[in-house]
Every structure is written in structure tokens, then in C-alpha cells.
C-alpha positions in Angstrom: 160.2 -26.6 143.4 163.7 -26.6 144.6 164.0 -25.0 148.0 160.6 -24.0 148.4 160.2 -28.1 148.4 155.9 -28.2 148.9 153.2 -27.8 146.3 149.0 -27.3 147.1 146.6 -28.2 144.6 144.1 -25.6 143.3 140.7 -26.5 141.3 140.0 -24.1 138.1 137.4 -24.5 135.7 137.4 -28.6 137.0 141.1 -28.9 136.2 144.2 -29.0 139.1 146.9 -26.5 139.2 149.9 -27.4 141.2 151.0 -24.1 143.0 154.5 -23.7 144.5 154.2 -23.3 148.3 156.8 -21.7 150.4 157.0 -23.4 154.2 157.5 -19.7 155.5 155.0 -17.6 154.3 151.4 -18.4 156.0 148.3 -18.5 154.2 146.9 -15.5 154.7 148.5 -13.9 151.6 147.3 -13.9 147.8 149.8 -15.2 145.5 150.3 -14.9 141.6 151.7 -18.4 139.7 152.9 -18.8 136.3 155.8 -20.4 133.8 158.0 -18.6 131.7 159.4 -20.4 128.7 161.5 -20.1 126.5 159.6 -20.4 122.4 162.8 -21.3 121.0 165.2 -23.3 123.7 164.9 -26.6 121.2 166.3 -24.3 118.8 169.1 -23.0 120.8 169.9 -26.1 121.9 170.6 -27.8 118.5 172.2 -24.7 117.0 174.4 -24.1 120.0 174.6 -27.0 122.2 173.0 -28.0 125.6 175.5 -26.2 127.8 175.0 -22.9 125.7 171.1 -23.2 125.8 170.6 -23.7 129.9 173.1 -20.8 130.1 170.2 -19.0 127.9 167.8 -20.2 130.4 170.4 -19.4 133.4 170.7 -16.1 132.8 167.2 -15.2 132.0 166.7 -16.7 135.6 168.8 -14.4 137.4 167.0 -11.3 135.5 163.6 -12.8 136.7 165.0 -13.2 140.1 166.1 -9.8 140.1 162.8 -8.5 138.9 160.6 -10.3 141.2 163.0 -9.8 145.0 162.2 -11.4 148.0 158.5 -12.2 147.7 158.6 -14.8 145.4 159.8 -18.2 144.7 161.7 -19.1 141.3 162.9 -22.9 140.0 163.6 -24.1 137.2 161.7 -26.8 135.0 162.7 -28.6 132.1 163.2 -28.0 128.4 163.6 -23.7 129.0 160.5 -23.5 131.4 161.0 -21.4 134.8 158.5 -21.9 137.4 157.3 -19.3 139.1 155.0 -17.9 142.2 154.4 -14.2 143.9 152.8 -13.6 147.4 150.9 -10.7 147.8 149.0 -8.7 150.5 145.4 -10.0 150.1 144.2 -6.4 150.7 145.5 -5.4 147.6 145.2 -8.5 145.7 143.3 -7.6 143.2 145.5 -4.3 141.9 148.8 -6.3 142.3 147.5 -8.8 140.3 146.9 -5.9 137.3 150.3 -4.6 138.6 152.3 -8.0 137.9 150.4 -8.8 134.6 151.9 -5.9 133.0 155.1 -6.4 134.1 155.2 -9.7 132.9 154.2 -8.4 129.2 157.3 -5.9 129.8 159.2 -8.5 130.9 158.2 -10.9 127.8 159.0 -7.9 125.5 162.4 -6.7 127.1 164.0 -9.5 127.8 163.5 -11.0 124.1 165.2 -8.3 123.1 168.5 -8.4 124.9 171.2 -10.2 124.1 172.7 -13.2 126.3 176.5 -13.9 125.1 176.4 -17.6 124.9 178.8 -20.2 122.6 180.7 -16.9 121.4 177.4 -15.7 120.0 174.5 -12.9 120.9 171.5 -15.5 121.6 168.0 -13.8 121.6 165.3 -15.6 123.5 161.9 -15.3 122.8 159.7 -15.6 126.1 156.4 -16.5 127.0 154.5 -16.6 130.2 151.6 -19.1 130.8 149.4 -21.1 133.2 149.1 -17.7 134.8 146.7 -18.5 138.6 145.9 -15.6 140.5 145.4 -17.3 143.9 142.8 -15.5 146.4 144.0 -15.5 150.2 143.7 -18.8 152.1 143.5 -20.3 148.8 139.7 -20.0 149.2 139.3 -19.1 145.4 141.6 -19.1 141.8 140.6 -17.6 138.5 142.9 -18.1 135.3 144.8 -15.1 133.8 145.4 -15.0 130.4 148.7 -15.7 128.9 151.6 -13.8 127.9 152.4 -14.8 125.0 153.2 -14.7 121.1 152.4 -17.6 119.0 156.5 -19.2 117.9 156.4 -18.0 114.5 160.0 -18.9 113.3 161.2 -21.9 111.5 160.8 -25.3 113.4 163.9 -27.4 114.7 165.5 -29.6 112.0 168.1 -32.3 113.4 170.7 -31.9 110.9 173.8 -29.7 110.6 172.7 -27.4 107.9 169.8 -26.5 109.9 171.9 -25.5 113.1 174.6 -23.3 110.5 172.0 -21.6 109.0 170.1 -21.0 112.2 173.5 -19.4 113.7 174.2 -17.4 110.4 170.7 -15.7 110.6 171.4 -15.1 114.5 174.4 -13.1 113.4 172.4 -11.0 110.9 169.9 -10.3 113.0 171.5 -9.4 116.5 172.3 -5.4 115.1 169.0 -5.1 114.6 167.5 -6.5 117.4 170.1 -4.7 119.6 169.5 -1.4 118.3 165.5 -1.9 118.5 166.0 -2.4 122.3 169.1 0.0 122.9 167.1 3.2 121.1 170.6 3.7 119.0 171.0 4.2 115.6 169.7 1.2 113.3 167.6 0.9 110.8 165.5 3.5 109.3 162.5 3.8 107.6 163.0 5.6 103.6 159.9 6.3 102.2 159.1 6.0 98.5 155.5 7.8 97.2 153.0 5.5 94.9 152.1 7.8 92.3 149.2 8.5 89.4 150.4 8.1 86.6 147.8 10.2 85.4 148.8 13.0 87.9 151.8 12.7 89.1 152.2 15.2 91.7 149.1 13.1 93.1 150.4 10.8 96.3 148.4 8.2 97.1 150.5 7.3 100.1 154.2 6.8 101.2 155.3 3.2 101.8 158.1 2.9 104.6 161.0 1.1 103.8 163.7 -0.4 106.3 167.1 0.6 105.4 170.4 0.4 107.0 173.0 3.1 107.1 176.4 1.8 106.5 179.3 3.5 108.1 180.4 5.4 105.0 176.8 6.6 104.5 175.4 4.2 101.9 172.1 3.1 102.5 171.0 -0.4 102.3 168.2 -2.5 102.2 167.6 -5.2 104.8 166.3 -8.4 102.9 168.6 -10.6 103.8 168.2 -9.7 107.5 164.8 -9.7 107.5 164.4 -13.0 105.9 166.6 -14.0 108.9 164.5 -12.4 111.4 161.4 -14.2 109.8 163.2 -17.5 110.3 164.0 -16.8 113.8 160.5 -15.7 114.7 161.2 -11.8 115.6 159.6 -10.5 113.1 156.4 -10.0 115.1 158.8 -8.0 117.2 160.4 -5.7 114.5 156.9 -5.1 112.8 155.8 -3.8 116.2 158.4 -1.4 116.4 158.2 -0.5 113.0 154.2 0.2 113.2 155.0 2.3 116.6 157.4 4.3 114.2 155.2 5.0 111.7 152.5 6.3 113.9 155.1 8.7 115.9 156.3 9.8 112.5 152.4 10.8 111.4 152.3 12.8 114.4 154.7 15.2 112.8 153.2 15.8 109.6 150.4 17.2 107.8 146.5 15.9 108.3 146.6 14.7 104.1 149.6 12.4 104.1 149.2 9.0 104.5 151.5 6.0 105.7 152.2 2.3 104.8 154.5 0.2 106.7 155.4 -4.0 106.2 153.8 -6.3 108.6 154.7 -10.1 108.1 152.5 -12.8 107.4 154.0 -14.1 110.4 153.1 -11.4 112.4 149.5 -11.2 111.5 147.9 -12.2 114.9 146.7 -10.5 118.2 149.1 -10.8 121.3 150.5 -8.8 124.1 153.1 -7.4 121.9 150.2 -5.2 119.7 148.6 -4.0 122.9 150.8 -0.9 123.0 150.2 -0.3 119.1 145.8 -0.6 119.7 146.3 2.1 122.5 147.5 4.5 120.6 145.4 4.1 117.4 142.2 4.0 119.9 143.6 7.3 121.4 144.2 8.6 118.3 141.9 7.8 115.3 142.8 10.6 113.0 146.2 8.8 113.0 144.8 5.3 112.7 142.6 6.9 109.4 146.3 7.5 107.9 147.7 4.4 108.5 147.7 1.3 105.9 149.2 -1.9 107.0 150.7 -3.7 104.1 150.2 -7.6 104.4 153.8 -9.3 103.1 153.5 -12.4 102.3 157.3 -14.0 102.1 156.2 -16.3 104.3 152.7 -17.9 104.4 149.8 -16.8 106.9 150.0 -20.0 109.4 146.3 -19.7 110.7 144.2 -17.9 108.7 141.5 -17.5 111.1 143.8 -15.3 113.3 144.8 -13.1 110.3 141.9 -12.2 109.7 141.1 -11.2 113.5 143.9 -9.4 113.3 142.8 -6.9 110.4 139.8 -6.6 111.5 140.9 -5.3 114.9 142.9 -2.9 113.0 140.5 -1.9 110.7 138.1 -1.7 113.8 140.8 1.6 115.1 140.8 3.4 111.4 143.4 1.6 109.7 143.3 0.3 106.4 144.9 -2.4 104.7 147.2 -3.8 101.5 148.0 -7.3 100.4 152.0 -6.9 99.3 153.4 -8.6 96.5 150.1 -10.1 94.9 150.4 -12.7 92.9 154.1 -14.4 94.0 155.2 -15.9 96.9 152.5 -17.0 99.1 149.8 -14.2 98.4 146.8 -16.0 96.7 143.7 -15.4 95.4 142.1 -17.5 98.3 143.8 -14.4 100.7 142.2 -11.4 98.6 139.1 -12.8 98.9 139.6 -13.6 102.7 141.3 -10.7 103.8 139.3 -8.2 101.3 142.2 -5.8 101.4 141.3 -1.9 100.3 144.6 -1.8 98.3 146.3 -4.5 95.9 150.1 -4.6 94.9 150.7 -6.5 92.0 154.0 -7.9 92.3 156.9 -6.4 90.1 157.6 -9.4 88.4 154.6 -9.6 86.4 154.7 -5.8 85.1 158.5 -7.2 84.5 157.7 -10.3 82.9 154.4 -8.0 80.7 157.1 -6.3 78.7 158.2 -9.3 76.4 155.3 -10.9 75.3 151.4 -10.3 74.8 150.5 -13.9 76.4 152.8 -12.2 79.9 150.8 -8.6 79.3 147.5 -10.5 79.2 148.1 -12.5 82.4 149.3 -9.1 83.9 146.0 -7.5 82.8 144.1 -10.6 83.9 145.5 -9.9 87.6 144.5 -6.4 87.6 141.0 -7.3 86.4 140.6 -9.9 89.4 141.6 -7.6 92.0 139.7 -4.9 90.7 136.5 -6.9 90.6 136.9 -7.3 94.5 136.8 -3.7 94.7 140.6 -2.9 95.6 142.6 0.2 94.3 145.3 -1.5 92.4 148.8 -0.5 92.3 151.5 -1.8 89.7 155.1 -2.4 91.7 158.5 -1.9 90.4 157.8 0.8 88.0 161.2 1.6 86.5 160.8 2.4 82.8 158.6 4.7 80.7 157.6 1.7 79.0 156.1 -0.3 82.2 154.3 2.6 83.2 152.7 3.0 80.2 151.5 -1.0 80.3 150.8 -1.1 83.8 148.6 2.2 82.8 146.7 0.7 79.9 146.0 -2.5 82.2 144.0 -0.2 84.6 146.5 0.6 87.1 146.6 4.6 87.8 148.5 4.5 90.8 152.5 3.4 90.4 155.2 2.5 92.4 159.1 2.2 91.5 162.2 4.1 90.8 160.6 5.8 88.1 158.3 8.1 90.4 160.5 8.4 93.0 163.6 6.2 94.8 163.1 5.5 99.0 164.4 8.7 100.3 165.2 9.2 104.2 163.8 12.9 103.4 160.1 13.1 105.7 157.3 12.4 103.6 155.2 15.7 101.9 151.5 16.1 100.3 153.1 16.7 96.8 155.7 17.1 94.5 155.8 19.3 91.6 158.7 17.1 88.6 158.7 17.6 85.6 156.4 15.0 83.6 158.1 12.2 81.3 157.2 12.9 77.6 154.7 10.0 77.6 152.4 11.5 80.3 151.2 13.8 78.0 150.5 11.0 75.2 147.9 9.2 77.9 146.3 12.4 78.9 145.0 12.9 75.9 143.8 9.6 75.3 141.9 9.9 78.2 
């Protein structure tokens, strides 16, 4: 451990922790141990080069050291790992302990999000702190903290050169998001786009929010390309918390009877530190948690199933309901509806798409609603953009609607209802209702 130079072994739960052990400081004094590492420093490495990745590491150092002052001891390990111990009074053991736990989540959190200029790049590491041993005074006692961490959910290291160009390209895409999450500037916003009866259509179901970029000249933009990127990198977990944080702030401002979606990757569809803040406020506040829907997105598949699942059902535990996006493509089967027994279904577009030129596409289309339905979901048809899909998607048992027809993503604030004038066809199923 550097200049600290000694190391004591502890006993916890029959294993031995090696604890960092500075000749000055006398025994007499608690102390807090852990490692910070860095989820994605192979990654760095390959894409950037050895020299830029340990000045990753580097500089994440010197904010740690910063952080932590005088009362503590810092050295670094190998492969991105920093090794770390805190003495404490052992009167107040106990609350320090509480006190340095939840500034290591900040920590975690903050520092992932800041860039570190490295290989004439922006280079965003994604921490984690483990083997976390609160040590009692005179080293009479140790218990085992939990970790501070988020499961790597980007893309794994590939040793070739494609790997390392498209890992810098998506970098570049994704550092004016990431900056802009963690400066509080302007970035991306969420539009909102209604999902519709059919039937009714000045009946809202609920507002989906949409990330959008807004260009210099005032165009807005969608963000798939980034957001692939981010997915890739492993920040999504990240961006969906500070989209879901969004959402809820925004239902504080409107009326009791409007309801909100938001995107939450497959990626990010597991408990850590990073969805503590989001349980707090649903638990404080269940009338908005009753207004929220998470909508499951499947672009990328669920890695543990097991932990998706915990995950719902810890939301569902506050009020919140759920969605399964894009059913039907990508990686959102009909072993994950069953699973994840989502209250809401989205057929992806490309079936209703595909319906319109054939009656062997409109029956597979129908077939999908049919199984969905049977499981008890509300269904809704996506990418509703013609009179005629509306009409299919309608006659296949799907009411509620989503697309261009009933409404573009609009940065306007959501409201209960809107009174349009109804397409000529409305009337037609009305009345053969």
C-alpha cells in the first residue's frame, strides 16, 4: 500500500481481509476499507491505449484524494482498482460509517459522470466501490458493508481494431449527453406523444416521454443513434435514472388524472445504488408512483432475468406499473411477457406495418394481440400513422393507439384531453360497435 507500507489481517464471515495500516495512526481509531474500480478500464485501455487509461485512473485518484483529506490512506492497485482506507473516531464509528457510505454512492454516481480529457477524447468512467470493511476500534470486531455498485452492463472488450473505433465513435456521441446530465444545462428533453382510443379519441390513456435533442437552429431530434451508444458503453442505467427522476418532477406539476411512461433499458433493469434516490421519492410519494408506467425496452436483451424481475417488482411494490416496449422484435419474447406479466403490451410498429399488405401478415398481427391479451395486458398498436392501420390495428382488438396519426411528440406539457376533430373513419367503427 505504497507509503502506508503495513497491512493487518481481519476475519469476516471465516474469510481474511487484508486492511491497509498506517504506522502513524494508533489503534484506538475505527476505520472504513474498500476498492474503487474502474467497470470499464479494459475497455479504455484497448480503445485508447494504456497511457490514456491509467491517466483515467490517475485522475480519478486525485478527486478521491481530494474527497477523502488527511484521514485516510489511498494507493493504487492494478487493472483500474484504487485501494482505499478511512480512520475514524471510534465514538462515532458507527454514524461515520453511514456518513461515508453515502458519500461513496455520490461519489460512484458523480464521478461517472464527469468527463476526464484523455487521448484527445472526453473518457467517462464508470465506478464501483467494493470489499467495503467497517473496522471496529482496536480491530476487536469487522462486519461487511454492502457494495457500491452497478452491474457493467455495456458491451464486453473485443481485441480487434473495429471494436476500439467503434467503442471511441459511440464515446463521442455520447459525451453531450452525459455532460449535460451532470452539468444541469440544456440537453436532451423529454416530448411527449399521447396513446389514444381509437374509439374515443379525446380519451388519453397515458403520455409516453420521448428523448429529443434540440439542435441549434431549433430542430428537434431524436436520439437513437446516441442511445444505442450509451447502451454499448454501459450508461444507460445512468440516463434511465435521470430520465425516471424527470418524469416524476414533471408529474408533480400536473393534474391528479394524467399519467406518465418513460424508457428504461433492458440493461438497466436491476436494483443498485443508482435507483435508491428514485425508490425514495416514489415511497414518499405514492400518488405519483400510481401515475408512473415504466416501459421495458428491449434493444438489448435482459442479461439476468432473475434481477429483472426483482426489479419490477420493487417498482410495482411503490405504485408503479409496467409496459413491455416493442413486443414482438428485438429481444422482447413471449418467455418475457409471461415472466414479467407486464399490465401494458406494445406491439411493435413493424407488424401493424407489415399487416397492411397481406392477410397471412394481418393474421400474425392479430395472433399477437390475441396472446398478449390472453395474459391479461391492455394492448396498444405502435406506429399508427395512417387511417388505414388504425382501422386494422382496431379490428384486431387494439383500442388504444400510438403514432403520428393521434398526435406527433410535442415538447408542449402533457394535458387530460384533447378535443380534434375525428378522421372520417371513426365514425364508421362507432357504429359498428
Amino acid at each position: 500500500m505504497g507509503e502506508a507500507g503495513l497491512r493487518t489481517e481481519v476475519m469476516v464471515d471465516g474469510n481474511i481481509h487484508y486492511l491497509p495500516l498506517p504506522k502513524a495512526r494508533a489503534l484506538d481509531s475505527a476505520a472504513l476499507s474498500f476498492t474503487l474500480r474502474l467497470e470499464n478500464f479494459s475497455q479504455i485501455r484497448h480503445a485508447y491505449g494504456r497511457e490514456a487509461a491509467q491517466l483515467v485512473v490517475d485522475e480519478v485518484w486525485k478527486a478521491v484524494a481530494a474527497g477523502l483529506g488527511a484521514d485516510a490512506v489511498i494507493d493504487l492497485g492494478a487493472d483500474g482498482a484504487i485501494e482505499c482506507l478511512i480512520w475514524m473516531q471510534a465514538s462515532h464509528s458507527h454514524a461515520t460509517t453511514e456518513e461515508c457510505m453515502k458519500w461513496l454512492r455520490l461519489l460512484c454516481r458523480s464521478l461517472s459522470l464527469q468527463a476526464i480529457d484523455a487521448a484527445g477524447s472526453k473518457i467517462f468512467p464508470v465506478l464501483s466501490a467494493e470489499d467495503i470493511v467497517s473496522v471496529e476500534a482496536g480491530l476487536g470486531g469487522a462486519r461487511v458493508l454492502d457494495a457500491v455498485s452497478v452491474r457493467f452492463s455495456g458491451d464486453r472488450c473485443e481485441a480487434s481494431a473495429s471494436w476500439a473505433e467503434q467503442y471511441r465513435r459511440d464515446m463521442a456521441a455520447a459525451a453531450p449527453i452525459l455532460e449535460a446530465m451532470e452539468s444541469g444545462q440544456a440537453g436532451p428533453v423529454l416530448a411527449w406523444q399521447p396513446i389514444r382510443s381509437a374509439f374515443q379519441p379525446a380519451k388519453i390513456l397515458y403520455w409516453e416521454g420521448l428523448l429529443r435533442e434540440i439542435t441549434a437552429s431549433g430542430q428537434v431530434n431524436a436520439l437513437g443513434e446516441q442511445m444505442e451508444a450509451i447502451e454499448r458503453l454501459g450508461y444507460a442505467r445512468f440516463v434511465d435514472h435521470h430520465v425516471v427522476s424527470r418524469a416524476i418532477d414533471e408529474l408533480d406539476q400536473l393534474t391528479s388524472d394524467i399519467v406518465l411512461a418513460v424508457n428504461v433499458s433492458a440493461r438497466s433493469a436491476e436494483l443498485d445504488f443508482l435507483w435508491d434516490e428514485v425508490e425514495a421519492r416514489l415511497a414518499g410519494r405514492p400518488d405519483l408512483a400510481s401515475r408512473l408506467i415504466i416501459e421495458l425496452t428491449e434493444t438489448s436483451p435482459i442479461r439476468c432475468m432473475t434481477s429483472a424481475v426483482k426489479f419490477i417488482d420493487r417498482m410495482r411494490g411503490l405504485g408503479c406499473r409496467f409496459a413491455l416496449d416493442d413486443f414482438g422484435c428485438g429481444f422482447a419474447s413471449v418467455r418475457h411477457l409471461m415472466a414479467l406479466s407486464p399490465q401494458f403490451v406494445k406491439i411493435d410498429k413493424v407488424f401493424l406495418r407489415c399487416a397492411t399488405q397481406g392477410a397471412r401478415q394481418r393474421e400474425l398481427f392479430k395472433r399477437l394481440v390475441g396472446l398478449a391479451g390472453a395474459l391479461g395486458a391492455t394492448i396498444i398498436a405502435e406506429g399508427v400513422e395512417t387511417e388505414a392501420q388504425s382501422e386494422l390495428a382496431f379490428e384486431a382488438g387494439c383500442d388504444w393507439q400510438q403514432g403520428y396519426l393521434w398526435g406527433a411528440p410535442s415538447l408542449s406539457r402533457p394535458r387530460s384531453a384533447v378535443a380534434e376533430p375525428l378522421p372520417t373513419y371513426n365514425s364508421e367503427l362507432r357504429a359498428a360497435v
